[in-house]
PDB file of the backbone (N, CA, C, O) and the ligand in Angstrom, with CONECT records:
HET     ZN  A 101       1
ATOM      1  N   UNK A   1      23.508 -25.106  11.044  1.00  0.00           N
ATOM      2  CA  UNK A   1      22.079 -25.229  11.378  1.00  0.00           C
ATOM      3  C   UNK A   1      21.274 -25.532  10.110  1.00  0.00           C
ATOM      4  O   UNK A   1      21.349 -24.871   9.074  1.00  0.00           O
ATOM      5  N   UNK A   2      20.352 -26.803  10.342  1.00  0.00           N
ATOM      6  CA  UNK A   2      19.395 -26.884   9.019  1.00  0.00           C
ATOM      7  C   UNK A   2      18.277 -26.795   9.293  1.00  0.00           C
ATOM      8  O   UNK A   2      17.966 -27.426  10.303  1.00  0.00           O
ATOM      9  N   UNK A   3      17.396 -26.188   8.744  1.00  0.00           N
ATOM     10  CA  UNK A   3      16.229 -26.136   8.931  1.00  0.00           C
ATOM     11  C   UNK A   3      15.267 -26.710   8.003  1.00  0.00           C
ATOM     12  O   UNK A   3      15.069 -26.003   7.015  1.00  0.00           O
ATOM     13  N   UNK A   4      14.369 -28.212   8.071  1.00  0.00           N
ATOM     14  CA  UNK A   4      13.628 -28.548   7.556  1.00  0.00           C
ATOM     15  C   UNK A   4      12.673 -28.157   7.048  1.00  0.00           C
ATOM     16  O   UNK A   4      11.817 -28.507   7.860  1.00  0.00           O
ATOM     17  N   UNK A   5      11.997 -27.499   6.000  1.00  0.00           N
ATOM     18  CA  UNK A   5      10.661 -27.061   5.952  1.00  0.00           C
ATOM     19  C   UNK A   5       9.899 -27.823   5.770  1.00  0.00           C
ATOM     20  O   UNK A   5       8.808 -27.269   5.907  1.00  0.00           O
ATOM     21  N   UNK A   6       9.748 -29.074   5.469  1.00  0.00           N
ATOM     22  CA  UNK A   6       8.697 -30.329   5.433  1.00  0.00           C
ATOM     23  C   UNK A   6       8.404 -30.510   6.912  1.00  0.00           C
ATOM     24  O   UNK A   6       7.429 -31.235   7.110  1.00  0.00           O
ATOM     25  N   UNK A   7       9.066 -29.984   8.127  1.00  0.00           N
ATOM     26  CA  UNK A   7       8.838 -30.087   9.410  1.00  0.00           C
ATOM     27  C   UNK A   7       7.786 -28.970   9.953  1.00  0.00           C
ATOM     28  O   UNK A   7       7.227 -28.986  11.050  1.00  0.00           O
ATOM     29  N   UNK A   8       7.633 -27.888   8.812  1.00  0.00           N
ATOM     30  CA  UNK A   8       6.148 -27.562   9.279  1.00  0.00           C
ATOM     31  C   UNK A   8       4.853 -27.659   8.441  1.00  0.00           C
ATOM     32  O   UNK A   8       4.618 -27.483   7.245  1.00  0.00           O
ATOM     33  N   UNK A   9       3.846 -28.119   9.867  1.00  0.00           N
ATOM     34  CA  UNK A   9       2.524 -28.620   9.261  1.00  0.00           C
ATOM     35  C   UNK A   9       1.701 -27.836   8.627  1.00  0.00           C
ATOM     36  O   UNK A   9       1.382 -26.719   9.034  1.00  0.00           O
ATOM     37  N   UNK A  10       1.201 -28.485   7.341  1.00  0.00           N
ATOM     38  CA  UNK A  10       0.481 -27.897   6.037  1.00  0.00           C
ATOM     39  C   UNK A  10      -0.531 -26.761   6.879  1.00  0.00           C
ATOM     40  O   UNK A  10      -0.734 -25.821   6.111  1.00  0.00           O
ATOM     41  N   UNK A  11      -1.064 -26.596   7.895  1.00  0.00           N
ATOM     42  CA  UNK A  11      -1.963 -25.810   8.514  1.00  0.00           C
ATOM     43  C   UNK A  11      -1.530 -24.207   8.516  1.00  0.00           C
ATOM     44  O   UNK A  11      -2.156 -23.166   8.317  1.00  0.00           O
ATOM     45  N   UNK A  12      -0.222 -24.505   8.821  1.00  0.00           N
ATOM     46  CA  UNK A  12       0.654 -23.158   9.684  1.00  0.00           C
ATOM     47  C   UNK A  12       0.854 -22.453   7.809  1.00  0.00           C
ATOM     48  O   UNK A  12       0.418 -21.363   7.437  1.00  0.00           O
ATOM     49  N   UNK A  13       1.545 -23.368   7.017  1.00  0.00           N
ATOM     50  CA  UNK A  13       1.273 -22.918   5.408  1.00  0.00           C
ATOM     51  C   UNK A  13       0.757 -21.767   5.041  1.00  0.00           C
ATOM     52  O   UNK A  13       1.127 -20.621   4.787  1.00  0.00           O
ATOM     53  N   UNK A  14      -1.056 -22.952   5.126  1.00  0.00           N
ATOM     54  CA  UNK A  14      -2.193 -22.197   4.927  1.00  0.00           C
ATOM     55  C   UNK A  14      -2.526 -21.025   5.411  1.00  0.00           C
ATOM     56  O   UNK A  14      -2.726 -20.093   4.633  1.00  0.00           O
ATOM     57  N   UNK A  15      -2.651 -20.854   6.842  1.00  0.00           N
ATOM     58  CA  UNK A  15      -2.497 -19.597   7.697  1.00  0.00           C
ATOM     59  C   UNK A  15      -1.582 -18.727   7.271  1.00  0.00           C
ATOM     60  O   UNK A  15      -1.899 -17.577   7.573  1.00  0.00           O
ATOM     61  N   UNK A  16      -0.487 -18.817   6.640  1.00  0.00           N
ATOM     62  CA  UNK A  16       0.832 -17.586   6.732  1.00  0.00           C
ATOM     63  C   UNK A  16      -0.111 -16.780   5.381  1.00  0.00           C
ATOM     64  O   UNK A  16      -0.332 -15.570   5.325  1.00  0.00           O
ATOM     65  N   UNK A  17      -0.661 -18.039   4.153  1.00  0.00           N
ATOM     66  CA  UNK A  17      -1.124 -17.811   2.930  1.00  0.00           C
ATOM     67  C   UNK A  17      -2.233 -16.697   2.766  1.00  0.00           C
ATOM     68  O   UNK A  17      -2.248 -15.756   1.972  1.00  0.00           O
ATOM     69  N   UNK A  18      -3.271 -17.097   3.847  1.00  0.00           N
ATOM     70  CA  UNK A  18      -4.446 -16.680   3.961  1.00  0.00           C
ATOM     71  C   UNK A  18      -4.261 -15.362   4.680  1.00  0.00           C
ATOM     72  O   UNK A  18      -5.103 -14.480   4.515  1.00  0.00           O
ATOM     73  N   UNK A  19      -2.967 -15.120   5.656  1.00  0.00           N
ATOM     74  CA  UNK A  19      -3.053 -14.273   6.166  1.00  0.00           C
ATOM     75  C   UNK A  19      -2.003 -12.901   5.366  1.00  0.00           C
ATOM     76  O   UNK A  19      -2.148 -11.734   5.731  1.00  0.00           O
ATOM     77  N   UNK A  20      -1.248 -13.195   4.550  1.00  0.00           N
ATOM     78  CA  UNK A  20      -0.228 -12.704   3.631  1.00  0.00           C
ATOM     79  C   UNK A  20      -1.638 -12.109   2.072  1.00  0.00           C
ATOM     80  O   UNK A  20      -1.728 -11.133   1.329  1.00  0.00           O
ATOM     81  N   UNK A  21      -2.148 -12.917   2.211  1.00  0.00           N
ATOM     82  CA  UNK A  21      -3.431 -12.560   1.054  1.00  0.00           C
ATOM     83  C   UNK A  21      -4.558 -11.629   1.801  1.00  0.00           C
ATOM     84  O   UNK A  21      -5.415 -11.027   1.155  1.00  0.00           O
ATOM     85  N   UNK A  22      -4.486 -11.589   2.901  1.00  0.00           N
ATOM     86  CA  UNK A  22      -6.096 -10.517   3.417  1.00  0.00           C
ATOM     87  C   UNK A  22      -5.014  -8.814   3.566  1.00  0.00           C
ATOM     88  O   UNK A  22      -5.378  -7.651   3.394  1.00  0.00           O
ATOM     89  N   UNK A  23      -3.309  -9.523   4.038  1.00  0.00           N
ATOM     90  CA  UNK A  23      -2.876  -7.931   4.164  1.00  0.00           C
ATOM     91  C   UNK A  23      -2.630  -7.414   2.888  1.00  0.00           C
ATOM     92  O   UNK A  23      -2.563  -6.197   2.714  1.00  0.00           O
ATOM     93  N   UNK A  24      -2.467  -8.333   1.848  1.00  0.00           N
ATOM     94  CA  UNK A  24      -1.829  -7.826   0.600  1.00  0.00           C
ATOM     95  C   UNK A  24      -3.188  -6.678  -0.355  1.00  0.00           C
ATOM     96  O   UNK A  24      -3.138  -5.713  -1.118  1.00  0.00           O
ATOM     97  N   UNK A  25      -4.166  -7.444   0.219  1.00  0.00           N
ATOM     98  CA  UNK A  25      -5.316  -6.964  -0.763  1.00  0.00           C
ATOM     99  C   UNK A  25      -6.015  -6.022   0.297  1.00  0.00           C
ATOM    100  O   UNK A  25      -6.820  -5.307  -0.299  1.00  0.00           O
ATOM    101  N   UNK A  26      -5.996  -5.770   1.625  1.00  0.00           N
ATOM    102  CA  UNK A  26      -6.142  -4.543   2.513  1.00  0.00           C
ATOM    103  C   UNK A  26      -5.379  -3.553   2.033  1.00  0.00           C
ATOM    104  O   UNK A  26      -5.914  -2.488   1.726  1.00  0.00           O
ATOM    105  N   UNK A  27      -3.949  -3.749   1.884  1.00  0.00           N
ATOM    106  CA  UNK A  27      -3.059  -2.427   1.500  1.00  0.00           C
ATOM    107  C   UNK A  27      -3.282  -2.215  -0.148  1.00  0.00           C
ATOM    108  O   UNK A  27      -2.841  -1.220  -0.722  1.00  0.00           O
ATOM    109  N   UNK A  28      -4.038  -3.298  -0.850  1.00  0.00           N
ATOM    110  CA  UNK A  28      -3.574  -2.110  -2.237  1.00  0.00           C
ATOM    111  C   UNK A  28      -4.936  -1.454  -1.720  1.00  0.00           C
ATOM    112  O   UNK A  28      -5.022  -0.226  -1.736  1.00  0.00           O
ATOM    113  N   UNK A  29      -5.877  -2.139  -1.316  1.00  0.00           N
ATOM    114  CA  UNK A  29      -7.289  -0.635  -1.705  1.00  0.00           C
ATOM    115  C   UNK A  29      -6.618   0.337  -0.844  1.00  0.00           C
ATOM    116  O   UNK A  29      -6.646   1.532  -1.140  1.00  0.00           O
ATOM    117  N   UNK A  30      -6.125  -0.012   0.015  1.00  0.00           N
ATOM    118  CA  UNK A  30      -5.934   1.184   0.779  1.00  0.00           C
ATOM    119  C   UNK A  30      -5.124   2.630   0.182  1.00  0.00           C
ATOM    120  O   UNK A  30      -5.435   3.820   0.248  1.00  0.00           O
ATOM    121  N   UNK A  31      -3.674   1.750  -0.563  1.00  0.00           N
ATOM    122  CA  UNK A  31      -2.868   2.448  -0.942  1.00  0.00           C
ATOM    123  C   UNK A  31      -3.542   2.992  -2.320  1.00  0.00           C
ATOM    124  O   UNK A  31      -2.774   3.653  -3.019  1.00  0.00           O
ATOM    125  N   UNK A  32      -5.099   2.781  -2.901  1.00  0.00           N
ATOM    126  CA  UNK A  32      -5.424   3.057  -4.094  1.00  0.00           C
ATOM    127  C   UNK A  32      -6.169   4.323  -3.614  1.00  0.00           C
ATOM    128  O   UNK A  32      -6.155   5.413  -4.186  1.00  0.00           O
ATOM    129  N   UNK A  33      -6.860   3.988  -2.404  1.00  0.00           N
ATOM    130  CA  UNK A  33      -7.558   4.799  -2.156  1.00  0.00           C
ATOM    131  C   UNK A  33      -6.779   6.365  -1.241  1.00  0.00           C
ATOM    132  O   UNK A  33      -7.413   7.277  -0.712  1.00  0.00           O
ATOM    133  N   UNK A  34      -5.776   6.262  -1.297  1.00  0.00           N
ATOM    134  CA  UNK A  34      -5.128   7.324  -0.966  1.00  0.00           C
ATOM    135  C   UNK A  34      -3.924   7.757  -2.489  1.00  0.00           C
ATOM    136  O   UNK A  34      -2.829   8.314  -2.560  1.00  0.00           O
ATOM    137  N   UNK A  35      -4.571   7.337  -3.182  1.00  0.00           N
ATOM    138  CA  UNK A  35      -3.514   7.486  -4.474  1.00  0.00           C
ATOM    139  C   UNK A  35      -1.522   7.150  -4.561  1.00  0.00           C
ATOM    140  O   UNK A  35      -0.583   7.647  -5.183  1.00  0.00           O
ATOM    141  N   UNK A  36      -1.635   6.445  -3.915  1.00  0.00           N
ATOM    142  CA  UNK A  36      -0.264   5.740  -3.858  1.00  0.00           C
ATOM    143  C   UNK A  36      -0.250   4.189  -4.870  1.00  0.00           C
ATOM    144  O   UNK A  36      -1.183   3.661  -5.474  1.00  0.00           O
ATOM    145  N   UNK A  37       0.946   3.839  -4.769  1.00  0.00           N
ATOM    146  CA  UNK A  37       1.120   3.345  -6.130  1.00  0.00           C
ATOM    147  C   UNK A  37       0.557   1.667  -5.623  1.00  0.00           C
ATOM    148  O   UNK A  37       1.397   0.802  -5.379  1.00  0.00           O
ATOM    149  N   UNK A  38      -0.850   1.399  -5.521  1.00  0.00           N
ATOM    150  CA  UNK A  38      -1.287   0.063  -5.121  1.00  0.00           C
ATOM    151  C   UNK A  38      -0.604  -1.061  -5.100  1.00  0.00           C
ATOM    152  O   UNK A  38      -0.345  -1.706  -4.084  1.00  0.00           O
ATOM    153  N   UNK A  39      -0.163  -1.447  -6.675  1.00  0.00           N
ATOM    154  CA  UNK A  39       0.362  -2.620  -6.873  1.00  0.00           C
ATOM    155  C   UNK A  39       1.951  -2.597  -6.357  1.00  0.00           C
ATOM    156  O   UNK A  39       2.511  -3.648  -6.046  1.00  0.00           O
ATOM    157  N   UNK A  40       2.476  -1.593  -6.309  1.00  0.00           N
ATOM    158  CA  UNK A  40       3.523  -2.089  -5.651  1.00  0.00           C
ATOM    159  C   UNK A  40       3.649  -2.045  -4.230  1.00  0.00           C
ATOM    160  O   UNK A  40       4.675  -2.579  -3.808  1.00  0.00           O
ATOM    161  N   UNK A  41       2.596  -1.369  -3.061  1.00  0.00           N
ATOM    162  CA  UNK A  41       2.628  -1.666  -1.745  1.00  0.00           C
ATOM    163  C   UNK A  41       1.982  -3.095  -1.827  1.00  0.00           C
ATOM    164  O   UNK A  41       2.404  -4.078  -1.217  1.00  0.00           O
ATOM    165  N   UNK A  42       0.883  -3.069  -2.680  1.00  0.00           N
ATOM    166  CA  UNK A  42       0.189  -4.564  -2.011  1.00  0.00           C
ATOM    167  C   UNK A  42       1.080  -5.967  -2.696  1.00  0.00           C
ATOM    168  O   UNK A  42       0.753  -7.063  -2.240  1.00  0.00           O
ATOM    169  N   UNK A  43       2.244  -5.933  -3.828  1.00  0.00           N
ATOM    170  CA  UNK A  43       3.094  -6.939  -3.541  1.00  0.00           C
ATOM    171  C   UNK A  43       4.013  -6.707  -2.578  1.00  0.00           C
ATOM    172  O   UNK A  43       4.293  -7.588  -1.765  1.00  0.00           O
ATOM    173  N   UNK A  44       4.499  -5.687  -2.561  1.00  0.00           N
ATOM    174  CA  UNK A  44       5.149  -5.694  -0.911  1.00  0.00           C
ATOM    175  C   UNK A  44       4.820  -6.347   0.158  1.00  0.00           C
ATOM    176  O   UNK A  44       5.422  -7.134   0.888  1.00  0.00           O
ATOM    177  N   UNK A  45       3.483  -5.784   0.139  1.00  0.00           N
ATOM    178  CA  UNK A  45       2.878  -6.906   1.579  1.00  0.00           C
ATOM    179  C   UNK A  45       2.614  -7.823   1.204  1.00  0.00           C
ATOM    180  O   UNK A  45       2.171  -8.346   2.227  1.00  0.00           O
ATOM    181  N   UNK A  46       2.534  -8.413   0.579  1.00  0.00           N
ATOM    182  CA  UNK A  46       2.611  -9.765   0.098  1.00  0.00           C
ATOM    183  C   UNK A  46       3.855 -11.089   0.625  1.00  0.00           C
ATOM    184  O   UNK A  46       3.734 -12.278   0.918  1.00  0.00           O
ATOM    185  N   UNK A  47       4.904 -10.234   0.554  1.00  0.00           N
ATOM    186  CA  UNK A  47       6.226 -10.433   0.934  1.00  0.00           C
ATOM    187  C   UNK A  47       6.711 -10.926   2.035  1.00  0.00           C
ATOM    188  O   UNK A  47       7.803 -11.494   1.992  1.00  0.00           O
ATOM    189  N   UNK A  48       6.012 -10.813   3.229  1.00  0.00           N
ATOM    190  CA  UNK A  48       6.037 -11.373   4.649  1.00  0.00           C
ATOM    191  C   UNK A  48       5.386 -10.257   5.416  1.00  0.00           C
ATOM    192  O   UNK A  48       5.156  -9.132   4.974  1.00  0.00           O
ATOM    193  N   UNK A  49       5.023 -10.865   7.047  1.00  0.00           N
ATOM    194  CA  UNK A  49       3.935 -10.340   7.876  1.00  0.00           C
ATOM    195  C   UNK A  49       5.335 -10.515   9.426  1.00  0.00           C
ATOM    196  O   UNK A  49       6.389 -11.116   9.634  1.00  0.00           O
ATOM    197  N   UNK A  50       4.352  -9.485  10.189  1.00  0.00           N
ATOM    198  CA  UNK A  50       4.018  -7.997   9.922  1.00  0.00           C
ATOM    199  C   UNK A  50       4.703  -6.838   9.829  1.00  0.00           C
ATOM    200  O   UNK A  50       4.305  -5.702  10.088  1.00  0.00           O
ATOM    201  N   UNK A  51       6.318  -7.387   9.240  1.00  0.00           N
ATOM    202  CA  UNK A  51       7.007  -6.229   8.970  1.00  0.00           C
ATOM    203  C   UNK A  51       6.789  -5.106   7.909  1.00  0.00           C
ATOM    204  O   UNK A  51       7.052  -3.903   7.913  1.00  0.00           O
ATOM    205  N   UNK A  52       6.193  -5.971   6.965  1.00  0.00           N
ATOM    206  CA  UNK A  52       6.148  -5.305   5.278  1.00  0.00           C
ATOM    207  C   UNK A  52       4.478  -4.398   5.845  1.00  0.00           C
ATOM    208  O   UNK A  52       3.941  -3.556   5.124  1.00  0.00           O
ATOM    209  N   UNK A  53       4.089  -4.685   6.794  1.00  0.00           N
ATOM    210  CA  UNK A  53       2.504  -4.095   7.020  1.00  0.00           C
ATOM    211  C   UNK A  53       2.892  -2.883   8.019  1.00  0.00           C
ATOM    212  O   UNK A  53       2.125  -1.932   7.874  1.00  0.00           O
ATOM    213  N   UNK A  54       3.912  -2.677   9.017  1.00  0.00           N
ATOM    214  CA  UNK A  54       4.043  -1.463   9.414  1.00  0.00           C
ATOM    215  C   UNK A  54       5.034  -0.684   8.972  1.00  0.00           C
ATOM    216  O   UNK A  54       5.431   0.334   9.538  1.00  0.00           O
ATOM    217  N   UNK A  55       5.522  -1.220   7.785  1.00  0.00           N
ATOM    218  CA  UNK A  55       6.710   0.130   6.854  1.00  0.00           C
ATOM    219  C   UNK A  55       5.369   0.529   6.423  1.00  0.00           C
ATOM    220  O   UNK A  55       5.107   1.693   6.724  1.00  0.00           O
ATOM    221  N   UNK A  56       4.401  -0.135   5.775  1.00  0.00           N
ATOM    222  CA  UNK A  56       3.516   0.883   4.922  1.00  0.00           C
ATOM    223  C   UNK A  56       2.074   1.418   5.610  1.00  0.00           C
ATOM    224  O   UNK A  56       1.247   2.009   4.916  1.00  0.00           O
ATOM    225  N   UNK A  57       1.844   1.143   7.108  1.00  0.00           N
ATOM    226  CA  UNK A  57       1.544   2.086   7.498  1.00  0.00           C
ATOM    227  C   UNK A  57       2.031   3.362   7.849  1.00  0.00           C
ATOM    228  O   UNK A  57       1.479   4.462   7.845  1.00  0.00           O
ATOM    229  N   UNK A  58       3.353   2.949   8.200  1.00  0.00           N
ATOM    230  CA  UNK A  58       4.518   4.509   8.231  1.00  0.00           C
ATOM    231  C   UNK A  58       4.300   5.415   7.580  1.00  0.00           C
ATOM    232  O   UNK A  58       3.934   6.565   7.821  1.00  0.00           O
ATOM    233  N   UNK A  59       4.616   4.693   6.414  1.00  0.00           N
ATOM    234  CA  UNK A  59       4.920   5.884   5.111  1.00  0.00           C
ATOM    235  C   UNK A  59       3.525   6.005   4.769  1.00  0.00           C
ATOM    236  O   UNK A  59       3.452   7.028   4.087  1.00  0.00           O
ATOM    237  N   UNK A  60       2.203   5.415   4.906  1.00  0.00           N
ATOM    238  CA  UNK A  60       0.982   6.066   3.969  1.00  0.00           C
ATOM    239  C   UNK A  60       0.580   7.345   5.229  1.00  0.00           C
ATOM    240  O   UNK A  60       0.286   8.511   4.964  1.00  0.00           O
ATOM    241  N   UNK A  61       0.699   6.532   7.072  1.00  0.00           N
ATOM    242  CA  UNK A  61      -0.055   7.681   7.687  1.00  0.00           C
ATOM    243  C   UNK A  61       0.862   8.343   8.368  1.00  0.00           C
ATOM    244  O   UNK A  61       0.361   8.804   9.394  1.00  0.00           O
ATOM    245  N   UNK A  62       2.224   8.651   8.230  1.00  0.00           N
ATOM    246  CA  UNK A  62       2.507   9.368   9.242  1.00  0.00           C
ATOM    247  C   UNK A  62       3.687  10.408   8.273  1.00  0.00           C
ATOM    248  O   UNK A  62       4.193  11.457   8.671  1.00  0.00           O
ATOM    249  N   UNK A  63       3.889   9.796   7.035  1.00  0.00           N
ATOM    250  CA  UNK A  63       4.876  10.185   5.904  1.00  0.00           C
ATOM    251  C   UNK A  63       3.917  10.955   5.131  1.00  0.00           C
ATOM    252  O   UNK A  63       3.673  12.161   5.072  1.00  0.00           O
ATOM    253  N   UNK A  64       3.628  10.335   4.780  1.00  0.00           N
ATOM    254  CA  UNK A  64       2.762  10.681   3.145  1.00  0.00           C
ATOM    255  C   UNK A  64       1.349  12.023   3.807  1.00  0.00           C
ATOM    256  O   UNK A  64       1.005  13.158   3.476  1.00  0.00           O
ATOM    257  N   UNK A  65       0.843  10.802   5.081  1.00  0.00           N
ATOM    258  CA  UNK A  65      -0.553  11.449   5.369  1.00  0.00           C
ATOM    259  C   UNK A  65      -1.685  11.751   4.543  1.00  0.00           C
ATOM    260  O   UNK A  65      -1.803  11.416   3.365  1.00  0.00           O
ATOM    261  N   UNK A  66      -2.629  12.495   5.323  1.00  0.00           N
ATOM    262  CA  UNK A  66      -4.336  12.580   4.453  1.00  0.00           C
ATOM    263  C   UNK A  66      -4.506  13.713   5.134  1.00  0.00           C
ATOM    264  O   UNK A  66      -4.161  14.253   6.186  1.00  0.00           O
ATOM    265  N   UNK A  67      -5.234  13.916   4.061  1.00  0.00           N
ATOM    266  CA  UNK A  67      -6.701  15.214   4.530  1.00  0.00           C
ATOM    267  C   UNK A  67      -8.140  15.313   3.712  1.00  0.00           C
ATOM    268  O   UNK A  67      -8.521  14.532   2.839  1.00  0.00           O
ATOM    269  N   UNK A  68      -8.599  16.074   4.044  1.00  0.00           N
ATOM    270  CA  UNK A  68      -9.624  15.522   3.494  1.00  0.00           C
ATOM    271  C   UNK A  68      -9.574  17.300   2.690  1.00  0.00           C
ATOM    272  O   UNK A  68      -8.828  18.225   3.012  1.00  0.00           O
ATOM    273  N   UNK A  69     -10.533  17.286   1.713  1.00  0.00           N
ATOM    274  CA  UNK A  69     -10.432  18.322   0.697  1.00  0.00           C
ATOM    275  C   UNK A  69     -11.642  18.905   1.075  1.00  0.00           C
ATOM    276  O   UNK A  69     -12.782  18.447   1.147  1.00  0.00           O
ATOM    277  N   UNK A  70     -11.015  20.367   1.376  1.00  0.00           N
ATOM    278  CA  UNK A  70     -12.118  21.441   2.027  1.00  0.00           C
ATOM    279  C   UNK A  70     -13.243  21.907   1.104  1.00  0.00           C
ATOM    280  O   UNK A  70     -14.094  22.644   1.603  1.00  0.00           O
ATOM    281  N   UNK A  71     -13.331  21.623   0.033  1.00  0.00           N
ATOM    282  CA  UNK A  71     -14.657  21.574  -0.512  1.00  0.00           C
ATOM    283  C   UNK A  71     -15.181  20.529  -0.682  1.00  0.00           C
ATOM    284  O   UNK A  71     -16.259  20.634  -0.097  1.00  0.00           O
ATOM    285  N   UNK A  72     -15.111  19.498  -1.145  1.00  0.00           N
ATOM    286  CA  UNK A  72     -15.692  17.999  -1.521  1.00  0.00           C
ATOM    287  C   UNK A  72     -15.307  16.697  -0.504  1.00  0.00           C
ATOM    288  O   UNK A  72     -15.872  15.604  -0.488  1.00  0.00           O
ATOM    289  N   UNK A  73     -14.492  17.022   0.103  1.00  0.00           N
ATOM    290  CA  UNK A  73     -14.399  16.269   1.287  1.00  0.00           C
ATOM    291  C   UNK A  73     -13.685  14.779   0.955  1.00  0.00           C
ATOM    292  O   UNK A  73     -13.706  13.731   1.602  1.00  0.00           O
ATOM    293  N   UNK A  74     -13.283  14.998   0.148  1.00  0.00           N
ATOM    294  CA  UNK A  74     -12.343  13.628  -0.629  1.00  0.00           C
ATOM    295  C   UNK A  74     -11.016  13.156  -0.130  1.00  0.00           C
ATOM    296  O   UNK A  74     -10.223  14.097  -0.152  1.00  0.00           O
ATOM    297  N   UNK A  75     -10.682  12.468   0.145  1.00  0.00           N
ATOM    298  CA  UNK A  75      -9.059  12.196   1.207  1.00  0.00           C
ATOM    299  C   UNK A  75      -8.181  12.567  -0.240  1.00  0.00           C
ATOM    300  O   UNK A  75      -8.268  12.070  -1.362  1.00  0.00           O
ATOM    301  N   UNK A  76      -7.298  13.668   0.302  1.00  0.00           N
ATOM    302  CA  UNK A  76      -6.345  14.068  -0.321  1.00  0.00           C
ATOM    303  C   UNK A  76      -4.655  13.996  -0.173  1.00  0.00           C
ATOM    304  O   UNK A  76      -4.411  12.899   0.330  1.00  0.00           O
ATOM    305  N   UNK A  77      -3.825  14.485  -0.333  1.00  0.00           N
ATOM    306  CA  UNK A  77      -2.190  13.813   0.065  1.00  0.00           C
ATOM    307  C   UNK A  77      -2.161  15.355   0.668  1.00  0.00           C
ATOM    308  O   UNK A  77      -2.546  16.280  -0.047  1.00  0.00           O
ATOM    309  N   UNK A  78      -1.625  15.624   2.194  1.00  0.00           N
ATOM    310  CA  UNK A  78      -1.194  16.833   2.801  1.00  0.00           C
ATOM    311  C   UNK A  78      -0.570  17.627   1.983  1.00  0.00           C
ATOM    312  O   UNK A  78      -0.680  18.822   2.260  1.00  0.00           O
ATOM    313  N   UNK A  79       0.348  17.235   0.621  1.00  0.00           N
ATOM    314  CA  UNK A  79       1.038  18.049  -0.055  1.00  0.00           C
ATOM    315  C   UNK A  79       0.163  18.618  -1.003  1.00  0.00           C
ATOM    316  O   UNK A  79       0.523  19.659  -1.553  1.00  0.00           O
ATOM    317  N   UNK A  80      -0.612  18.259  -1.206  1.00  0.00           N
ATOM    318  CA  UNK A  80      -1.572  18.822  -2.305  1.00  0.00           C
ATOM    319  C   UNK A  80      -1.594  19.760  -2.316  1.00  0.00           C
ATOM    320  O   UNK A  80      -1.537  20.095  -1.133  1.00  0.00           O
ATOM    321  N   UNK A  81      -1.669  20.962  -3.169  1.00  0.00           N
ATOM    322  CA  UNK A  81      -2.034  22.728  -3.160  1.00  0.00           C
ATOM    323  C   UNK A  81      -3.427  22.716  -4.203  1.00  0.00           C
ATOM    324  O   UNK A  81      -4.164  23.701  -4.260  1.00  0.00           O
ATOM    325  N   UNK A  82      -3.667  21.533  -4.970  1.00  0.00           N
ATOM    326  CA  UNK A  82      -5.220  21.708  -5.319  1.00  0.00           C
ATOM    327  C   UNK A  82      -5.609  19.974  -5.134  1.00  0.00           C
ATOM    328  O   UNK A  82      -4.907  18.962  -5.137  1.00  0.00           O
ATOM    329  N   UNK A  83      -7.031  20.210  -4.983  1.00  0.00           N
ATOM    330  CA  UNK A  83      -7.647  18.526  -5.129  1.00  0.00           C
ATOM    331  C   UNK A  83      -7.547  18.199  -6.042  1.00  0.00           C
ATOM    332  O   UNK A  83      -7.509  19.030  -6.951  1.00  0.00           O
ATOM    333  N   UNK A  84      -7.455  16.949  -6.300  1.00  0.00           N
ATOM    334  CA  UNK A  84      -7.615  16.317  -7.465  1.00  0.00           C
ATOM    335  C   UNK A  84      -8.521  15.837  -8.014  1.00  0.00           C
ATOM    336  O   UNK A  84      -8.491  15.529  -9.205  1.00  0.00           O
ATOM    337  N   UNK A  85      -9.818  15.628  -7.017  1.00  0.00           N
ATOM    338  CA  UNK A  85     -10.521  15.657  -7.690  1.00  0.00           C
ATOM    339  C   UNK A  85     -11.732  16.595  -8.203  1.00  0.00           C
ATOM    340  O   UNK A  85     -12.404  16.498  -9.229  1.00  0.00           O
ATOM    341  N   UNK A  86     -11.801  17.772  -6.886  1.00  0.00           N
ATOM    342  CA  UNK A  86     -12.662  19.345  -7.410  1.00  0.00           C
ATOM    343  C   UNK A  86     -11.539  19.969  -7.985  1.00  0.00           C
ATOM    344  O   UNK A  86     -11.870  20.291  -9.126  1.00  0.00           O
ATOM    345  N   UNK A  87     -10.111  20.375  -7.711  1.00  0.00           N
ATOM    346  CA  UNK A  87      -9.666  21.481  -7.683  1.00  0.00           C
ATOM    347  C   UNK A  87      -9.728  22.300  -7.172  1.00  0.00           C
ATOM    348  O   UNK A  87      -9.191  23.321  -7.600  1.00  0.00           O
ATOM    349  N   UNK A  88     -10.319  22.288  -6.154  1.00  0.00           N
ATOM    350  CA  UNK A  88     -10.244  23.343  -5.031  1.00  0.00           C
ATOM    351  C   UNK A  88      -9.165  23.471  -4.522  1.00  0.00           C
ATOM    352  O   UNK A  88      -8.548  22.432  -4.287  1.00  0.00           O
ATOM    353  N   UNK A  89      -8.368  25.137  -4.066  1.00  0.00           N
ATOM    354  CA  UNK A  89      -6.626  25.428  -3.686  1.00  0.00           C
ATOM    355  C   UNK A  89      -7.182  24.785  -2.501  1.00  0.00           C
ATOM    356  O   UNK A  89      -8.347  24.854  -2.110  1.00  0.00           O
ATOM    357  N   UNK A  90      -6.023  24.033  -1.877  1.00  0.00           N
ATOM    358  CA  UNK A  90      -5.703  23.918  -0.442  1.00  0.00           C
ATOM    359  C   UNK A  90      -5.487  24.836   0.468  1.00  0.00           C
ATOM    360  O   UNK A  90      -4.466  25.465   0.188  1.00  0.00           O
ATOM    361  N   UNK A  91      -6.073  25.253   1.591  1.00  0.00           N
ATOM    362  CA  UNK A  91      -5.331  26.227   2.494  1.00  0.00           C
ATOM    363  C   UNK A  91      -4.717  25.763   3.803  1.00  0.00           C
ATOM    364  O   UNK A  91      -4.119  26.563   4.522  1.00  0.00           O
TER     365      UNK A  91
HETATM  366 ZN    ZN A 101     -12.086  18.418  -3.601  1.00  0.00          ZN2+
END
């Protein structure tokens, strides 16, 4: 089996491009803003669609998870035992 890639049109390209660039730069703020390691989820997703986009919803919301920090209200990592950014203990 060969598969031509000059047999698909410059449009479909653009689209994979444009759409590989809005998830790549959705997941690093995302992954920044939950303190995970940005640059390497958002070249991940970079990598192809939409497999590389629901491993790392997995692991940020159902692995990793959030909370929010009972004094300052800041999204924190469930494992936390203080915030990081008041220091307030977790209970
Ligand atoms: Zn806090």
């Amino acid at each position: 089996m060969h598969t031509d890639l000059s047999a698909v049109p410059v449009w479909l390209w653009i689209c994979l491009v444009v759409v590989l660039s809005v998830q790549g730069l959705w997941v690093f703020n995302d992954a920044r803003k939950r303190g995970m390691n940005c640059w390497l989820w958002g070249l991940f997703c970079l990598l192809n669609t939409p497999t590389n986009l629901f491993v790392y919803l997995i692991v940020s919301r159902a692995i990793l998870g959030s909370v929010k920090c009972q004094a300052c209200s800041a999204r924190i990592r469930k494992k936390d035992a203080f915030c990081p950014y008041c220091g307030e203990e977790q209970k």
